[in-house]
C-alpha positions as a LaTeX table, in Angstrom:
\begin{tabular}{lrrr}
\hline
Residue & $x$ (\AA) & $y$ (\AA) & $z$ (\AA) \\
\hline
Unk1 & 103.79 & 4.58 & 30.52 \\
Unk2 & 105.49 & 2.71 & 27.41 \\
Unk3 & 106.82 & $-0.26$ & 27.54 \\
Unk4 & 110.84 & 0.61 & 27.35 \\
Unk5 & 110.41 & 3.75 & 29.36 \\
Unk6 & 109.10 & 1.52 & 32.35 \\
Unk7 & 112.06 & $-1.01$ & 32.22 \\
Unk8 & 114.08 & $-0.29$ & 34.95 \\
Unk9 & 116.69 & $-2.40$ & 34.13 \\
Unk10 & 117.78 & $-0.46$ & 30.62 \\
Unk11 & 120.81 & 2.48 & 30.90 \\
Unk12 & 120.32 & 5.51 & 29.88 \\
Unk13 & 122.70 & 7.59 & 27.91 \\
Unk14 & 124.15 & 10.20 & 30.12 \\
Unk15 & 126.96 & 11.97 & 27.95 \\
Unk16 & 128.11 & 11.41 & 24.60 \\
Unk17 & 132.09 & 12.02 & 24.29 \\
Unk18 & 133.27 & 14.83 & 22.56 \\
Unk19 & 129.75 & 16.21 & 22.17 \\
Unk20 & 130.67 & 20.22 & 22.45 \\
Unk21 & 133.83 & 19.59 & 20.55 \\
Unk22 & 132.45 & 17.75 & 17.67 \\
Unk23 & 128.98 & 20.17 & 17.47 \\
Unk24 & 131.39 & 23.19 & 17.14 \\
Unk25 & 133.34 & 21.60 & 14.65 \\
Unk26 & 130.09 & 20.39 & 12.85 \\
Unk27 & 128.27 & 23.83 & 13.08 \\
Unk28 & 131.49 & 25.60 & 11.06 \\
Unk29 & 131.42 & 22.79 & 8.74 \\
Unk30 & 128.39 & 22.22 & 8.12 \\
Unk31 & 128.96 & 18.64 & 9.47 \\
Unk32 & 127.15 & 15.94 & 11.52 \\
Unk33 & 128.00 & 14.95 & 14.99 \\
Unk34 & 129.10 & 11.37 & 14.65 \\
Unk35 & 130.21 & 10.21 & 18.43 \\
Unk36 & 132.20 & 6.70 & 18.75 \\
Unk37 & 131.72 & 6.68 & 22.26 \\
Unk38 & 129.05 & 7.61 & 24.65 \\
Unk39 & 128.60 & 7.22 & 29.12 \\
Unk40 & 125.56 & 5.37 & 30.29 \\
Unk41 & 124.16 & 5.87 & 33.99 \\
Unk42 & 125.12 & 2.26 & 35.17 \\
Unk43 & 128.51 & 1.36 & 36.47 \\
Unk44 & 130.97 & $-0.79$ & 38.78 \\
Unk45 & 127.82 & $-0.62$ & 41.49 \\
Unk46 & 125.51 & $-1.94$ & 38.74 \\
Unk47 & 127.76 & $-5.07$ & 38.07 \\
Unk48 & 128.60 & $-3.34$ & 34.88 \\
Unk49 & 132.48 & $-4.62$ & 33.45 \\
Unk50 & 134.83 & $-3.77$ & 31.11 \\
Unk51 & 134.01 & $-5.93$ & 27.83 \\
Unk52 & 130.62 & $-6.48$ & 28.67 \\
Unk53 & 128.58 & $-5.07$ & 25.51 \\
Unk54 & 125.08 & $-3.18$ & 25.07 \\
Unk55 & 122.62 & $-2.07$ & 22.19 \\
Unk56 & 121.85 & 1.71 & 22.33 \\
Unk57 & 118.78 & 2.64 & 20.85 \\
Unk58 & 116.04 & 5.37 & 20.81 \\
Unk59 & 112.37 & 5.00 & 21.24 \\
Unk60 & 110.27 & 5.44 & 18.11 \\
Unk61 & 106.76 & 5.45 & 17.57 \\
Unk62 & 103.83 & 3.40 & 19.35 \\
Unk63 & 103.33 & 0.54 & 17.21 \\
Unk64 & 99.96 & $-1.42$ & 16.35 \\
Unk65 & 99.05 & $-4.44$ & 14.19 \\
Unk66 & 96.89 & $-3.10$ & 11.68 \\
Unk67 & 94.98 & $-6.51$ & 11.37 \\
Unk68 & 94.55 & $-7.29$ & 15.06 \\
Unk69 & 95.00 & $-4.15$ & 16.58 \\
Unk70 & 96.62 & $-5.41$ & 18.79 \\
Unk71 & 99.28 & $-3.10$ & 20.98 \\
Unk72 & 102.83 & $-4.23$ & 20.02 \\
Unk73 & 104.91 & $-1.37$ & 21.84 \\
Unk74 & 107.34 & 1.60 & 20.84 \\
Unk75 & 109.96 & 0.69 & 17.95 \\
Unk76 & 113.71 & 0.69 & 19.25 \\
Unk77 & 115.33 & 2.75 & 16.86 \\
Unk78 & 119.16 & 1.27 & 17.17 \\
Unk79 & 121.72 & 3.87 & 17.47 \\
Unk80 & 124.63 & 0.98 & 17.19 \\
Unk81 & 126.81 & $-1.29$ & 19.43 \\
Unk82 & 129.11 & $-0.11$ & 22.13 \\
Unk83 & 131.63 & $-2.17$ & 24.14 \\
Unk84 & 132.27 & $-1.09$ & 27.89 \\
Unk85 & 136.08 & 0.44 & 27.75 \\
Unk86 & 136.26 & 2.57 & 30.77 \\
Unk87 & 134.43 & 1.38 & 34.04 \\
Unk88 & 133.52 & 3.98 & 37.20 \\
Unk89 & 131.14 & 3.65 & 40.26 \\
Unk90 & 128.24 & 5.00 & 38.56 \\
Unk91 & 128.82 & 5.29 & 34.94 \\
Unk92 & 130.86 & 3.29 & 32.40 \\
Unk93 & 131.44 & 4.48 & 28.54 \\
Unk94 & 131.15 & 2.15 & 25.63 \\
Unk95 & 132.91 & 3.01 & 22.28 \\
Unk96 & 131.44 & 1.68 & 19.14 \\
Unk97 & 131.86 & $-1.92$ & 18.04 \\
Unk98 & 130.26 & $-1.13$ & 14.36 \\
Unk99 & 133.58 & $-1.03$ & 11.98 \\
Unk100 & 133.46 & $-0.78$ & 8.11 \\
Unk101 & 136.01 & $-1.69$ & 5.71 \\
Unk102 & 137.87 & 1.35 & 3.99 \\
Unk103 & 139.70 & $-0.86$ & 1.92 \\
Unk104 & 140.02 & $-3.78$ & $-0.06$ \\
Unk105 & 141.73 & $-6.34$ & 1.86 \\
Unk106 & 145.08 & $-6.88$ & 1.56 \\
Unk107 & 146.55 & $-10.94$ & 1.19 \\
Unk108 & 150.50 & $-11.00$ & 2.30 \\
Unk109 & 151.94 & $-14.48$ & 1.12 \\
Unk110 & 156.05 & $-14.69$ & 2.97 \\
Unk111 & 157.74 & $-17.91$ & 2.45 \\
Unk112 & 159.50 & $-18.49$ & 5.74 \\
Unk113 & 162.25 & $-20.44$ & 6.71 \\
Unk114 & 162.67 & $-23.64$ & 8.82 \\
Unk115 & 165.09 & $-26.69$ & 9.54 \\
Unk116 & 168.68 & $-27.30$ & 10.04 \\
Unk117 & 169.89 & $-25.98$ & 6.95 \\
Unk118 & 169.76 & $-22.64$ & 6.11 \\
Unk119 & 167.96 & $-21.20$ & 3.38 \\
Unk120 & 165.59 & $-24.57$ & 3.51 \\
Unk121 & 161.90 & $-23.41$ & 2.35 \\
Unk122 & 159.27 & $-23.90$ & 5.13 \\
Unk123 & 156.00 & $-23.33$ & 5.37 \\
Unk124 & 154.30 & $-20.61$ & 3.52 \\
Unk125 & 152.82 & $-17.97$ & 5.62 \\
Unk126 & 149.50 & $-16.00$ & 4.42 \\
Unk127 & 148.41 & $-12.70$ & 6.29 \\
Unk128 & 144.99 & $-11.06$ & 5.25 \\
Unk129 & 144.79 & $-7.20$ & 6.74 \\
Unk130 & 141.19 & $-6.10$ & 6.59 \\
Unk131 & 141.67 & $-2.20$ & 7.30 \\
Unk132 & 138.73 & $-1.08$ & 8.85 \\
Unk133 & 137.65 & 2.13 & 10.63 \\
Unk134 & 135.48 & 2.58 & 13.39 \\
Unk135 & 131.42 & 3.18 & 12.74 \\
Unk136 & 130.01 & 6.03 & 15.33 \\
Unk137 & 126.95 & 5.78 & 16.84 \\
Unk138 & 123.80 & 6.96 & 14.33 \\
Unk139 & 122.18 & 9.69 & 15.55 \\
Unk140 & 122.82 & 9.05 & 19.39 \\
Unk141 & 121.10 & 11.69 & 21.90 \\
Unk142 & 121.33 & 12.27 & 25.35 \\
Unk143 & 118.51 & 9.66 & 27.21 \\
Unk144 & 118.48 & 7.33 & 24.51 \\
Unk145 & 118.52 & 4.00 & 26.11 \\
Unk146 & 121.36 & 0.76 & 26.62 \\
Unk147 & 120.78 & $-2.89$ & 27.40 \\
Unk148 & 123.25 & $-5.51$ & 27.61 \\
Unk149 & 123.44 & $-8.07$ & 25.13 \\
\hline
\end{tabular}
């Protein structure tokens, strides 16, 4: 048996959100199925909590060290980040904590106002918005695996 399929410790994905909606939508498009949130198979009972965070990843191939030969195990193949938002008994759901920019950021530069007098410049206030979008999960499937991190 391999060496992440025997952890017991290590969720397992057990629904990705919006699967049959997004897959529909895909197959007329022509599009991929790009989930931002998936359900793994460990919950309140588990001592799983909202914020805590996990990797999800696949398992790749068998991996050797061509000069040793030496086993080294099966590859995780990370599918992204995911952030518990929604905790039950048995199963929590983590949306995606991967974000991209979509735009250059913006600097805002307001001069406010302070003191007795009015109209008396006070300190300079400087804003930088970063817009950014959320990343989905990369290729996620149903039994891919989840540990904490």
């Amino acid at each position: 048996m391999s060496d992440v399929k025997a952890a017991t410790r290590l969720a397992k994905v057990v629904h990705i959100v919006g699967l049959a909606e997004a897959a529909n939508a895909a197959a007329g498009l022509g599009l991929a199925v790009s989930p931002t949130e998936v359900v793994i198979n460990r919950g309140a009972r588990d001592g799983v909590k909202q914020g805590d965070k996990f990797l999800v990843f696949g398992v790749g191939p068998h991996i050797v060290d061509p000069d040793t030969g030496k086993d080294l195990g099966e590859l995780e193949i990370v599918r992204g980040r995911g952030e518990v938002v929604h905790v039950q008994e048995q199963v929590a759901t983590l949306r995606t904590l991967e974000r991209s920019r979509t735009r250059p950021p913006k600097r805002i530069i307001r001069e406010g106002y302070g003191g007795f007098v009015f109209g008396t410049p006070g300190k300079v206030i400087e804003e930088e918005l970063a817009p950014e979008a959320e990343v989905p999960f990369e290729a996620v499937h149903l039994g891919d695996f989840a540990k904490p991190i």
